[in-house]
PDB file of N, CA, C, O and CB in Angstrom:
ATOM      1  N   UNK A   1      -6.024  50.475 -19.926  1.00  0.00           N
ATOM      2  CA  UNK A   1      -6.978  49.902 -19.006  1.00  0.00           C
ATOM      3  C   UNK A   1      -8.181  49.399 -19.801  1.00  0.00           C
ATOM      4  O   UNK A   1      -8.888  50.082 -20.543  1.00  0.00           O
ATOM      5  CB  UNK A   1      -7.405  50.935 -17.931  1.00  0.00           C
ATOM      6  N   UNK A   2      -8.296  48.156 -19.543  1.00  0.00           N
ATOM      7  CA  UNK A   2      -9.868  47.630 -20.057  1.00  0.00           C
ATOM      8  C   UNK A   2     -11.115  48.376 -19.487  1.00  0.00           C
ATOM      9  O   UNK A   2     -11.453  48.614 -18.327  1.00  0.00           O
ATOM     10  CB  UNK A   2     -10.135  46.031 -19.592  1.00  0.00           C
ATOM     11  N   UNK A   3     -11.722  48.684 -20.771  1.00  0.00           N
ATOM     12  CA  UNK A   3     -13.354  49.198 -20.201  1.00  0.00           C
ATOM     13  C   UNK A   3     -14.477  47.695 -20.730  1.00  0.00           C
ATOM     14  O   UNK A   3     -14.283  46.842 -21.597  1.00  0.00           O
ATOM     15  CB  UNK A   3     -14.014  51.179 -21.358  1.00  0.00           C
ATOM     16  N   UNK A   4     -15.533  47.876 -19.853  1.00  0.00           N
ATOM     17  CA  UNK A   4     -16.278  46.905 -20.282  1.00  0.00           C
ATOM     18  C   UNK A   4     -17.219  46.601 -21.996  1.00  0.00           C
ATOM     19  O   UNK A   4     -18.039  45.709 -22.213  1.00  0.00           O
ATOM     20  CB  UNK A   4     -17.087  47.028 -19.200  1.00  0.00           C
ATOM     21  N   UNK A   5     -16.671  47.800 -23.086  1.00  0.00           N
ATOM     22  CA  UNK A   5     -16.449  47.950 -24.071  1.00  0.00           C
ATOM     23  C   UNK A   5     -15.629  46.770 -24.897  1.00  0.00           C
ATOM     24  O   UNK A   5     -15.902  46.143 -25.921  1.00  0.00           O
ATOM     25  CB  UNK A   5     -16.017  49.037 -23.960  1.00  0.00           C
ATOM     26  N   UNK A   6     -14.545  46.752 -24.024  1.00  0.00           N
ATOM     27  CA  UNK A   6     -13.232  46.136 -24.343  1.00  0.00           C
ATOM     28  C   UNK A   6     -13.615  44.430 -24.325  1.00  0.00           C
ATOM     29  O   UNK A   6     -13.953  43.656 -25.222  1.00  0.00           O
ATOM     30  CB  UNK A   6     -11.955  46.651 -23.091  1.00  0.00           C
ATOM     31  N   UNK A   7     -13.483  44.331 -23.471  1.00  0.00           N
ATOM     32  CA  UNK A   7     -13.946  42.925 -23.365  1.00  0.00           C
ATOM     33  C   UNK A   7     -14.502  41.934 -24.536  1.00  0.00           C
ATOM     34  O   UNK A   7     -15.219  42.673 -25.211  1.00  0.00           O
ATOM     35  CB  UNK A   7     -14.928  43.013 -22.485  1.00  0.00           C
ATOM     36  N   UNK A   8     -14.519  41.137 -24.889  1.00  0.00           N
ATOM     37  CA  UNK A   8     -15.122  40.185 -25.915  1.00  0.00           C
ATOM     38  C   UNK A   8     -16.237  39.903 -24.742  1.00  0.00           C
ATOM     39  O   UNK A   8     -16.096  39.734 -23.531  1.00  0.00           O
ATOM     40  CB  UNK A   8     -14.041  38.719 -26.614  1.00  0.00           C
ATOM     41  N   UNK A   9     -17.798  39.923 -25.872  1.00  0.00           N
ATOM     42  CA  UNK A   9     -18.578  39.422 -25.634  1.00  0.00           C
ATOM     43  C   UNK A   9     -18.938  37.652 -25.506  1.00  0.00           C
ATOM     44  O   UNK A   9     -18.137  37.069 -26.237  1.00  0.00           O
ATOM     45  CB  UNK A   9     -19.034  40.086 -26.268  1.00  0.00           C
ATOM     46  N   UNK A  10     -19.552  37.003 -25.054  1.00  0.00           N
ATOM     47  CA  UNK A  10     -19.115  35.321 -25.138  1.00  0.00           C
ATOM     48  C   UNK A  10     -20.299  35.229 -26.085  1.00  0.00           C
ATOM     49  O   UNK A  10     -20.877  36.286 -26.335  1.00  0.00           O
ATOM     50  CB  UNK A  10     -19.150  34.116 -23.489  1.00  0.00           C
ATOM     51  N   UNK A  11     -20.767  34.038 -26.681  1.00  0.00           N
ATOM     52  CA  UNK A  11     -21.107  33.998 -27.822  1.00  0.00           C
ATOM     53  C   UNK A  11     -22.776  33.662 -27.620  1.00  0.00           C
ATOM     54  O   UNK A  11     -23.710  33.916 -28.381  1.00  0.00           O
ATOM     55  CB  UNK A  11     -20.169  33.007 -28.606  1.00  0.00           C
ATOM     56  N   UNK A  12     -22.764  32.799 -25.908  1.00  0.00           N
ATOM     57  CA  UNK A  12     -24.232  33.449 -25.336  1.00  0.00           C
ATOM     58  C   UNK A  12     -24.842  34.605 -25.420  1.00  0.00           C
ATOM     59  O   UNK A  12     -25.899  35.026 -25.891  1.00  0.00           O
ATOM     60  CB  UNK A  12     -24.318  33.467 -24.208  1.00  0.00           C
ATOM     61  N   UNK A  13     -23.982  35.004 -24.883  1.00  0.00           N
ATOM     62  CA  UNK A  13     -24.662  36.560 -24.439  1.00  0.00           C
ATOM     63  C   UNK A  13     -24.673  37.265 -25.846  1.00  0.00           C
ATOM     64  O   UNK A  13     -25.312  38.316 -25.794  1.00  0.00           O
ATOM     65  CB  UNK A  13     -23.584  37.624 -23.157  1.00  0.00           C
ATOM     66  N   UNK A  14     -24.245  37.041 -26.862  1.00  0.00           N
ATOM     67  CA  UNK A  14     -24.224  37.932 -28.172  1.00  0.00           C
ATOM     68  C   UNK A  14     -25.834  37.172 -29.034  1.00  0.00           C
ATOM     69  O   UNK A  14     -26.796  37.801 -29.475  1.00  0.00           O
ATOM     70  CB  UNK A  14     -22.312  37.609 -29.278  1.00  0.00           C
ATOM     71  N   UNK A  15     -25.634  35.817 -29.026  1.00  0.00           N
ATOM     72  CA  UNK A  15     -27.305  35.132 -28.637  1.00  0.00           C
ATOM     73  C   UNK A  15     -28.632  36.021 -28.154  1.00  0.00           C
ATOM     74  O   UNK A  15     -29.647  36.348 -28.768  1.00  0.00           O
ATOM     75  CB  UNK A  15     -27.142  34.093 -27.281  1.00  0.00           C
ATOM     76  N   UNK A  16     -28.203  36.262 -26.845  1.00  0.00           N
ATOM     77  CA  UNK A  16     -29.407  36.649 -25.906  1.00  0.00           C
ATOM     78  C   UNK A  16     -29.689  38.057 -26.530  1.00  0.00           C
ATOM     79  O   UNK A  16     -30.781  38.329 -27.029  1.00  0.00           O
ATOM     80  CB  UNK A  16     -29.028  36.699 -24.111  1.00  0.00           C
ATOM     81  N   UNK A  17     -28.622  38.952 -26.472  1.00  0.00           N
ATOM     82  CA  UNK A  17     -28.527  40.617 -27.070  1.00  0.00           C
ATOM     83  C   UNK A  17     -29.627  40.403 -28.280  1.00  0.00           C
ATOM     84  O   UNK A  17     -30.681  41.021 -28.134  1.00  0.00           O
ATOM     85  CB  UNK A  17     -26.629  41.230 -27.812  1.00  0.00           C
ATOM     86  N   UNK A  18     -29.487  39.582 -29.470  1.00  0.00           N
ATOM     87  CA  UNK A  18     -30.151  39.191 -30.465  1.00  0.00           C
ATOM     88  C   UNK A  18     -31.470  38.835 -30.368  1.00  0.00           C
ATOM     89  O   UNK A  18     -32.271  39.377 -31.129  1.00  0.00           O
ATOM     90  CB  UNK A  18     -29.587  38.360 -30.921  1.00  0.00           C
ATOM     91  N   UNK A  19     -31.841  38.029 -29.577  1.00  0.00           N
ATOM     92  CA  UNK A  19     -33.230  37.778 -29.053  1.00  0.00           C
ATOM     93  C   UNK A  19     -33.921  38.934 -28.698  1.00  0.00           C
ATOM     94  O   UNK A  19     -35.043  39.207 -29.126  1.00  0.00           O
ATOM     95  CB  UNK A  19     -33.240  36.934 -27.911  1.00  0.00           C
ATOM     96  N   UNK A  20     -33.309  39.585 -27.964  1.00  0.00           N
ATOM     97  CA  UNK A  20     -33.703  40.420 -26.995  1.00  0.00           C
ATOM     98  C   UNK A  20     -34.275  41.711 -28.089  1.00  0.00           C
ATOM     99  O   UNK A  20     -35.317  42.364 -28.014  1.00  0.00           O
ATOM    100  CB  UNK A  20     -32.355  40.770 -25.836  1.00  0.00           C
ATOM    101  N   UNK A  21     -33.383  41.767 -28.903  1.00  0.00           N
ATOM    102  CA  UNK A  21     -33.731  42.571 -30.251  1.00  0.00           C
ATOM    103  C   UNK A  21     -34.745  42.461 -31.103  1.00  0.00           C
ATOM    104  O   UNK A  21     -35.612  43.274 -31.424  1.00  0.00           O
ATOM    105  CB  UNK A  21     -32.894  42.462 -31.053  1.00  0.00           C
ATOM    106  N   UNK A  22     -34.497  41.123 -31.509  1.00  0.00           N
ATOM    107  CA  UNK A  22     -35.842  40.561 -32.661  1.00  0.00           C
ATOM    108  C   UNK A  22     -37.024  41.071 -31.548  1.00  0.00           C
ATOM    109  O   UNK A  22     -37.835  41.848 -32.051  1.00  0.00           O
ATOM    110  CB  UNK A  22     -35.945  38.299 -33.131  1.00  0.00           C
ATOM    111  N   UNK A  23     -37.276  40.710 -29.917  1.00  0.00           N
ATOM    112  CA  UNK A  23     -38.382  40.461 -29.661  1.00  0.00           C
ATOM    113  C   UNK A  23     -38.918  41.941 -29.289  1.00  0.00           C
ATOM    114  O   UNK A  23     -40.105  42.113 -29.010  1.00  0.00           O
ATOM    115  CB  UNK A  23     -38.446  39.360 -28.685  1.00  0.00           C
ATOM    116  N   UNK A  24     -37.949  43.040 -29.298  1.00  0.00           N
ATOM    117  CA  UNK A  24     -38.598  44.641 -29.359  1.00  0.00           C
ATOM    118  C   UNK A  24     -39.220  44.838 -31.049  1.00  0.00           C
ATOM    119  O   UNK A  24     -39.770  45.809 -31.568  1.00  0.00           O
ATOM    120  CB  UNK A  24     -37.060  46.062 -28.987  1.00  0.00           C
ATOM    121  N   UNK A  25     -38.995  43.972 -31.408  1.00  0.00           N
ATOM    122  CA  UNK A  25     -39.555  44.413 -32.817  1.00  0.00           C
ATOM    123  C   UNK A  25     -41.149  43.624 -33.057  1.00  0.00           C
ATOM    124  O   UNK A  25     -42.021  43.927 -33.872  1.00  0.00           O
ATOM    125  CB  UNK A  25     -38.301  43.860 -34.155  1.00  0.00           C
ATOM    126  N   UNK A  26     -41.147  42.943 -32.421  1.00  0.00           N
ATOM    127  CA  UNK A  26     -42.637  42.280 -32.042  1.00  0.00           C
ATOM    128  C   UNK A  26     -43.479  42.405 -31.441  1.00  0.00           C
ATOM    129  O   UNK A  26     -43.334  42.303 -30.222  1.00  0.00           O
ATOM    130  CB  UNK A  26     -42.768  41.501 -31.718  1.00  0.00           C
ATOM    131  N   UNK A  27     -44.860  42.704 -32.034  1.00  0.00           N
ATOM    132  CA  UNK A  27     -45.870  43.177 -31.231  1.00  0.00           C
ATOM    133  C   UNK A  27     -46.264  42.132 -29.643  1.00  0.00           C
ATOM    134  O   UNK A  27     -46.292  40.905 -29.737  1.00  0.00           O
ATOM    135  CB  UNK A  27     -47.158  43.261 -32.357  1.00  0.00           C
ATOM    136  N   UNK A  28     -46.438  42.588 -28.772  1.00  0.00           N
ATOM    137  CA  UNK A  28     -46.993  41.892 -27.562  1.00  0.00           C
ATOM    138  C   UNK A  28     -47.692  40.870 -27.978  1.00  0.00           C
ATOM    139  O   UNK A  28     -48.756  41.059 -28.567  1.00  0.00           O
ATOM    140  CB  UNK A  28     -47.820  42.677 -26.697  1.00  0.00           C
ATOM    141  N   UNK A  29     -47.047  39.197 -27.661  1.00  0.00           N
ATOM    142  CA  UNK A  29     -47.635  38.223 -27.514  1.00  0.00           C
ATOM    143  C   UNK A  29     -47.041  36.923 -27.293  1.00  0.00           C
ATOM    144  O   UNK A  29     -46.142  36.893 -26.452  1.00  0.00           O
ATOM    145  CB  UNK A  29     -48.275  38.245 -28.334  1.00  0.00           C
ATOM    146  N   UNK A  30     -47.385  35.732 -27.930  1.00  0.00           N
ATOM    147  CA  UNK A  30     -46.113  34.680 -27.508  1.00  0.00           C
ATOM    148  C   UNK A  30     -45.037  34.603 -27.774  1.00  0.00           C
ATOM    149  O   UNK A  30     -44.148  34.288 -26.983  1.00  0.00           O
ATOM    150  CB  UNK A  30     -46.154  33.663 -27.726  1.00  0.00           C
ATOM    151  N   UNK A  31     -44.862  34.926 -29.170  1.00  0.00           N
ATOM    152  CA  UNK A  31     -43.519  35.681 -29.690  1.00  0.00           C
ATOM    153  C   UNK A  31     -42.482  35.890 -29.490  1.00  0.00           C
ATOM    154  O   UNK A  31     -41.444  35.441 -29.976  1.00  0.00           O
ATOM    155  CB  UNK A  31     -43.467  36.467 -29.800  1.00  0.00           C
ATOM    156  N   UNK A  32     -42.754  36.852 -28.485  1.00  0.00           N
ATOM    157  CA  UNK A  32     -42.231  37.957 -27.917  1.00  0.00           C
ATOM    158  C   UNK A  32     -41.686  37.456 -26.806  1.00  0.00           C
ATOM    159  O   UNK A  32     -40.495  37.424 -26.495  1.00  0.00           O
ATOM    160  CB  UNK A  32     -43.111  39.014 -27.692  1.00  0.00           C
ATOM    161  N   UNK A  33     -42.987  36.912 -25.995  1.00  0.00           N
ATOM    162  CA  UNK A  33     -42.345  36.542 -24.651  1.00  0.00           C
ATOM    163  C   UNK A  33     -41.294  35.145 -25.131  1.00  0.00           C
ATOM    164  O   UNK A  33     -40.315  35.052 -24.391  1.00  0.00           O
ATOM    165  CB  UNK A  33     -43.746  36.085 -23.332  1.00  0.00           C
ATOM    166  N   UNK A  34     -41.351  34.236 -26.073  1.00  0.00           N
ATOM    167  CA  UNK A  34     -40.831  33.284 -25.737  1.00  0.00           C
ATOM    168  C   UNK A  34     -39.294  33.576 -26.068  1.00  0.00           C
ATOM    169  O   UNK A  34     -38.330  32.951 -25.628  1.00  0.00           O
ATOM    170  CB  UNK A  34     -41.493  32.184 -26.308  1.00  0.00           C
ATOM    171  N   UNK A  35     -39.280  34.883 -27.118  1.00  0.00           N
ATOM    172  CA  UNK A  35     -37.654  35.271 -27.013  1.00  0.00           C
ATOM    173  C   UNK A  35     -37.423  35.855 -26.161  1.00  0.00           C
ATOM    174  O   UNK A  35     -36.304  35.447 -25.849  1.00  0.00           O
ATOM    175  CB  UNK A  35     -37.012  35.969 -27.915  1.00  0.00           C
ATOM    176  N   UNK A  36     -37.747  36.735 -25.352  1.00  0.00           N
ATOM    177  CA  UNK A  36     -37.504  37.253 -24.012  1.00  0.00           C
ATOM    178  C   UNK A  36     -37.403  35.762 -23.142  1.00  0.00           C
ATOM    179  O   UNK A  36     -36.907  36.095 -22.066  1.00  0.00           O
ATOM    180  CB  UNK A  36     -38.849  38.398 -23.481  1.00  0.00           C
ATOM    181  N   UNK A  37     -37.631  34.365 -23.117  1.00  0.00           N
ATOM    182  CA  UNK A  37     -37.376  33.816 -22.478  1.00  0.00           C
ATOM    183  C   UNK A  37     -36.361  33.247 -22.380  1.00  0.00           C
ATOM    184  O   UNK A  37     -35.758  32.836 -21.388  1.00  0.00           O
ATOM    185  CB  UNK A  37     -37.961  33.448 -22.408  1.00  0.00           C
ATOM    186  N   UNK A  38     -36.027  33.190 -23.982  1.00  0.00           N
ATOM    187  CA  UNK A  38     -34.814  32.675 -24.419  1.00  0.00           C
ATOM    188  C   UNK A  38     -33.654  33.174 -23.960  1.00  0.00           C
ATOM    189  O   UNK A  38     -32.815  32.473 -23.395  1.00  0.00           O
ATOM    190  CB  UNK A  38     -34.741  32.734 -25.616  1.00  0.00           C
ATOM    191  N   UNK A  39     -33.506  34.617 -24.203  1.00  0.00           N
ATOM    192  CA  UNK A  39     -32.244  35.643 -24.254  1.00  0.00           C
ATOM    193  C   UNK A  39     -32.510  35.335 -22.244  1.00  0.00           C
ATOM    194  O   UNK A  39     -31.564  35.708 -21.551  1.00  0.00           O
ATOM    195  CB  UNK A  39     -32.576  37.863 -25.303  1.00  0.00           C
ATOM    196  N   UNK A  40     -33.675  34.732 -21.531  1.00  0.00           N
ATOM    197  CA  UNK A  40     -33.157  35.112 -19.867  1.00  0.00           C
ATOM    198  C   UNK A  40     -32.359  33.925 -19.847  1.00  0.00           C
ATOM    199  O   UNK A  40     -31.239  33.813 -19.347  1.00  0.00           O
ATOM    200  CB  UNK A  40     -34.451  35.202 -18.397  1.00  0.00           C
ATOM    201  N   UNK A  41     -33.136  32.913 -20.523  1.00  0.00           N
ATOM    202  CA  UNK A  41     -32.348  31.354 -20.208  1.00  0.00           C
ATOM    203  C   UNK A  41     -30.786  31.046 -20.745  1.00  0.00           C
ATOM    204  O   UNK A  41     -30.171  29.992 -20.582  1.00  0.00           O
ATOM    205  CB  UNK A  41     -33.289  30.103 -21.017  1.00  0.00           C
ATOM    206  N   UNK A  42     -30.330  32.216 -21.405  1.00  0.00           N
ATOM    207  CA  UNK A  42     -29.258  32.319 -21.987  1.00  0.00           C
ATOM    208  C   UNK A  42     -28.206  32.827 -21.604  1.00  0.00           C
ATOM    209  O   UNK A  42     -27.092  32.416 -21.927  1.00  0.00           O
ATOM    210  CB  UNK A  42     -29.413  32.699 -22.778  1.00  0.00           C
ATOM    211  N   UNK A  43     -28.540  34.224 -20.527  1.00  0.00           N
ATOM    212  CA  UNK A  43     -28.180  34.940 -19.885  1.00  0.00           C
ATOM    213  C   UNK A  43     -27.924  34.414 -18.462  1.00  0.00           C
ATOM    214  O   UNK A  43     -26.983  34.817 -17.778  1.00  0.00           O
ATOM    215  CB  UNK A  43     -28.904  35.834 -20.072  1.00  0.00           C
ATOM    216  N   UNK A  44     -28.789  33.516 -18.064  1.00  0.00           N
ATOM    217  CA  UNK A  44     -28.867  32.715 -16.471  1.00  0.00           C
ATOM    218  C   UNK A  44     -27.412  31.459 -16.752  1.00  0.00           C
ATOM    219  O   UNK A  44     -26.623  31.102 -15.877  1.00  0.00           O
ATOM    220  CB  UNK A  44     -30.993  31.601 -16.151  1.00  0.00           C
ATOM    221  N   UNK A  45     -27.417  31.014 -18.172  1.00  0.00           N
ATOM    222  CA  UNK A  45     -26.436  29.726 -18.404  1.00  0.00           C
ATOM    223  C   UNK A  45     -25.298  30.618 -18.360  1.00  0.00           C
ATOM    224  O   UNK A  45     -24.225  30.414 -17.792  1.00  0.00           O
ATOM    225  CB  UNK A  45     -26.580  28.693 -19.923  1.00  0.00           C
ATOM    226  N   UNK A  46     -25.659  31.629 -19.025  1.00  0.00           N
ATOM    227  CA  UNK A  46     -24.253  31.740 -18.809  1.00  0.00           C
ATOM    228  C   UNK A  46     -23.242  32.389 -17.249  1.00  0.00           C
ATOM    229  O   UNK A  46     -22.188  31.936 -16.803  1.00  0.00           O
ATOM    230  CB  UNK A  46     -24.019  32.603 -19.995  1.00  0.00           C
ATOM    231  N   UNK A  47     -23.990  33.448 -16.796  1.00  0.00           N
ATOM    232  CA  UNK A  47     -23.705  33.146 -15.250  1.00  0.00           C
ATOM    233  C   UNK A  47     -23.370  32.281 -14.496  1.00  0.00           C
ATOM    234  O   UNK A  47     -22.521  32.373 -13.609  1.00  0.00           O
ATOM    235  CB  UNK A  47     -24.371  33.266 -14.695  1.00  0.00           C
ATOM    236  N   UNK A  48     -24.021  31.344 -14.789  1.00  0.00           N
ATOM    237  CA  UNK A  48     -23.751  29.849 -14.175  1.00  0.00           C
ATOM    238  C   UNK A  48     -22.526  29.052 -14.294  1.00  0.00           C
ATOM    239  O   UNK A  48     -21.953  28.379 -13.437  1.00  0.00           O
ATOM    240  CB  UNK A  48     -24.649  28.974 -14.704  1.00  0.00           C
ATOM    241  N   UNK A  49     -22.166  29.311 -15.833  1.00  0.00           N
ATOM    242  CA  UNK A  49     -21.059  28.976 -16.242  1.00  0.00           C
ATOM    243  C   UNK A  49     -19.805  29.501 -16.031  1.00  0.00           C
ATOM    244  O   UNK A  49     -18.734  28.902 -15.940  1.00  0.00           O
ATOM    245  CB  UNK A  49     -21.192  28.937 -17.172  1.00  0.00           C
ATOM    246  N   UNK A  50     -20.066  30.799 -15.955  1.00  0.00           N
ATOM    247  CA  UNK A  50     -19.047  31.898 -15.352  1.00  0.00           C
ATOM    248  C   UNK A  50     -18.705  31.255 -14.067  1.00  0.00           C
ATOM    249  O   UNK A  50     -17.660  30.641 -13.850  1.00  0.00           O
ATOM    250  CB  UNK A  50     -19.702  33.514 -15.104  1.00  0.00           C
ATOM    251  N   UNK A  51     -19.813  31.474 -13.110  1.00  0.00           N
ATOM    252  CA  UNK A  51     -19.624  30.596 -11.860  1.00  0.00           C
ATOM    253  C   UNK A  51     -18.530  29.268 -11.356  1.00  0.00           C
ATOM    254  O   UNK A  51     -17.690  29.208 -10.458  1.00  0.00           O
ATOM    255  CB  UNK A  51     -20.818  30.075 -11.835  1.00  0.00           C
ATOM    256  N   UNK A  52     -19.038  28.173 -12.502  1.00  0.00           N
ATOM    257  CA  UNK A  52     -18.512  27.410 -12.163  1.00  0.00           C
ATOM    258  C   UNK A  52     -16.790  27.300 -12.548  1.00  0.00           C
ATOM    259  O   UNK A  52     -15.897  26.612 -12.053  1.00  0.00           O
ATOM    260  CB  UNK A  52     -19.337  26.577 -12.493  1.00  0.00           C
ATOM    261  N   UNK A  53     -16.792  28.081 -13.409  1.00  0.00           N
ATOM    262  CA  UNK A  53     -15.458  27.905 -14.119  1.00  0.00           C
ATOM    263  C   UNK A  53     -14.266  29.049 -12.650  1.00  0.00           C
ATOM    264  O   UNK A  53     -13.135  28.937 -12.177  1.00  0.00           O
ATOM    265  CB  UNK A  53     -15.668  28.822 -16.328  1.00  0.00           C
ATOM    266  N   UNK A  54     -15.386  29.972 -12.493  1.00  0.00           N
ATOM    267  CA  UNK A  54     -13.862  30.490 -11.520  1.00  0.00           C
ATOM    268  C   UNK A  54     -14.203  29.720 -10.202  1.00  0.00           C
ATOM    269  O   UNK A  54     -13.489  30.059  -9.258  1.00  0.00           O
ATOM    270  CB  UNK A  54     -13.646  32.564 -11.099  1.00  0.00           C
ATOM    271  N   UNK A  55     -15.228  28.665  -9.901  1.00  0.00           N
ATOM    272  CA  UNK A  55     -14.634  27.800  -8.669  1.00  0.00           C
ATOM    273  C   UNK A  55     -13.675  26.239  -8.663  1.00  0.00           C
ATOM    274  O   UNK A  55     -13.151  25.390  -7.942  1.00  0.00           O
ATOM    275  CB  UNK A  55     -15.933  27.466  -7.914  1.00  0.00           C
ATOM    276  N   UNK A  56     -13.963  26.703 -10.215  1.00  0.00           N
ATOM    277  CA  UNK A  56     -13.400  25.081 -10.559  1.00  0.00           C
ATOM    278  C   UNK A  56     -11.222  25.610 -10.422  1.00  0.00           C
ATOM    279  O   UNK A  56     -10.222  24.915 -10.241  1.00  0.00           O
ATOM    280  CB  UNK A  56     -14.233  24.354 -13.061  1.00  0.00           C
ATOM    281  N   UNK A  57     -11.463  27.340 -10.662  1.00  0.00           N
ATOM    282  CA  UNK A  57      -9.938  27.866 -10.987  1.00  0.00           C
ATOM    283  C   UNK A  57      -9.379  27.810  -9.621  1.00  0.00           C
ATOM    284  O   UNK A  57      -8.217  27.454  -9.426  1.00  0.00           O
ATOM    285  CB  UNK A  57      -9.782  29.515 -11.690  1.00  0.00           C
ATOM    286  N   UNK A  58     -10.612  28.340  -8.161  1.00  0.00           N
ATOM    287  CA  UNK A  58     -10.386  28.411  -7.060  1.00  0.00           C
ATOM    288  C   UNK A  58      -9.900  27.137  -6.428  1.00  0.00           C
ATOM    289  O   UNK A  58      -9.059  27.081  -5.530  1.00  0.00           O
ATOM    290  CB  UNK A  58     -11.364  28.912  -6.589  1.00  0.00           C
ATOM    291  N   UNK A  59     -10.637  25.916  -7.101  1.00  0.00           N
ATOM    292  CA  UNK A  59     -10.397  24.754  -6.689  1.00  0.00           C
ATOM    293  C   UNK A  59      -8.908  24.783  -6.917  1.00  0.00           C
ATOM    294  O   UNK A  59      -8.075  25.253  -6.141  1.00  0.00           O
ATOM    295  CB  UNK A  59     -11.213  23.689  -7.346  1.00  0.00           C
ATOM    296  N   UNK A  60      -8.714  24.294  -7.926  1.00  0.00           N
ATOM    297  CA  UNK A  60      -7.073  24.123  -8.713  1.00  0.00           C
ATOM    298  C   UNK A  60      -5.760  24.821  -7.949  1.00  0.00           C
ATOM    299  O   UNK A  60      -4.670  24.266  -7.808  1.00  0.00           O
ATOM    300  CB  UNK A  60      -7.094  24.981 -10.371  1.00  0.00           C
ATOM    301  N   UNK A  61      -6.088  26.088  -7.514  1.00  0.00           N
ATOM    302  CA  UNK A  61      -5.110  27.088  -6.814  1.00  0.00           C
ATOM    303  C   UNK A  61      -5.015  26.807  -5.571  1.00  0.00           C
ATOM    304  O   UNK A  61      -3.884  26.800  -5.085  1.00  0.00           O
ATOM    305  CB  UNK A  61      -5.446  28.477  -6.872  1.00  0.00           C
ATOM    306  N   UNK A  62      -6.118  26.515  -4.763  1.00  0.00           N
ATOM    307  CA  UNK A  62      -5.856  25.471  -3.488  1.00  0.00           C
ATOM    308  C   UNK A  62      -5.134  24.143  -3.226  1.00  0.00           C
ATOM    309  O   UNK A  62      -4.516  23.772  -2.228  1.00  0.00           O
ATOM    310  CB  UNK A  62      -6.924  25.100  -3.142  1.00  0.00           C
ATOM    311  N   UNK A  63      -5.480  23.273  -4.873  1.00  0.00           N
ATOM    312  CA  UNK A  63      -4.735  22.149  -4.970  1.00  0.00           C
ATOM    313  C   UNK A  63      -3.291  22.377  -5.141  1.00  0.00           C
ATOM    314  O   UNK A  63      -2.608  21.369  -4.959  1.00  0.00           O
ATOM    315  CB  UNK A  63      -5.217  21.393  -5.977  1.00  0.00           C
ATOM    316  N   UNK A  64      -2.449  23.813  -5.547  1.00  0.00           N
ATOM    317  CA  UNK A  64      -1.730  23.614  -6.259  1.00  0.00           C
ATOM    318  C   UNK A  64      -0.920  24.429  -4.886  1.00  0.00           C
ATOM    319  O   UNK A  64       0.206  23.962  -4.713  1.00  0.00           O
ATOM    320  CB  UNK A  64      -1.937  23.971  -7.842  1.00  0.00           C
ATOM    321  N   UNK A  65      -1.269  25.484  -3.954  1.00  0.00           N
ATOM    322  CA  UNK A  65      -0.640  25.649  -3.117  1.00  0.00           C
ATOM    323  C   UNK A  65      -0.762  24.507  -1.932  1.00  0.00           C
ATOM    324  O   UNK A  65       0.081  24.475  -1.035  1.00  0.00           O
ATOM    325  CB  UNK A  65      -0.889  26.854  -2.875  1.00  0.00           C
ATOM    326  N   UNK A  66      -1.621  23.775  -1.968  1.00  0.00           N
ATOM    327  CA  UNK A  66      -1.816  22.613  -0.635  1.00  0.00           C
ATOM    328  C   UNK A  66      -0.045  21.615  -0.993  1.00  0.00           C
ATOM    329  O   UNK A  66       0.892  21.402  -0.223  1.00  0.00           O
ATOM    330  CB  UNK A  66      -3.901  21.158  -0.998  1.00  0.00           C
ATOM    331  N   UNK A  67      -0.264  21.174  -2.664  1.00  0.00           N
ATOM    332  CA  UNK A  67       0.968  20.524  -2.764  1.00  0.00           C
ATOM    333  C   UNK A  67       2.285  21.074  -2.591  1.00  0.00           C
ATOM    334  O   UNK A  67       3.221  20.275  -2.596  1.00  0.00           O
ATOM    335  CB  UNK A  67       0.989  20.059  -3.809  1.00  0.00           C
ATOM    336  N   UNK A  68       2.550  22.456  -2.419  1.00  0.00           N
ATOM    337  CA  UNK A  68       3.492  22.816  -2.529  1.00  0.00           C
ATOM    338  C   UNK A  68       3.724  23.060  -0.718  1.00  0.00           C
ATOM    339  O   UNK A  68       4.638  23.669  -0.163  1.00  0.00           O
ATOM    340  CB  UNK A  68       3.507  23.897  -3.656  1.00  0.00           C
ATOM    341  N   UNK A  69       3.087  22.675  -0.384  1.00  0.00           N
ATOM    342  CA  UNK A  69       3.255  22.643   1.296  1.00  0.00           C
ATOM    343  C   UNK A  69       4.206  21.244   1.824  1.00  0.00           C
ATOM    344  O   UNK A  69       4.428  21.064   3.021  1.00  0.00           O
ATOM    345  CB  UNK A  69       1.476  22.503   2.083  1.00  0.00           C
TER     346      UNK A  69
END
């Protein structure tokens, strides 16, 4: 059984993890926040992307049982 261990990370989110790192190592200031902005804007694309890709799969599986009607 897969644990969420298991999984491959996508190469965003291994991005954002990184940001998110450097910017605990930085004292409070722009720095900081602008990698914390980074690793959110990185983290939001990729959701998004997730998103679209399993409606684009949902799409396809509708097309593919509609034709077989």
């Amino acid at each position: 059984m897969k644990t969420p261990s298991d999984i491959a990370t996508s190469l965003m989110r291994r991005n954002a993890i990184d940001a998110l790192r450097r910017a605990r190592k930085l004292p409070v200031g722009h720095e900081r926040n602008n990698l914390r902005q980074l690793a959110m804007g990185l983290l939001w694309l990729e959701k998004k992307r997730l998103k679209r890709t399993a409606q684009a799969r949902e799409t396809a599986l509708a097309g593919m049982i509609d034709s077989q009607k």
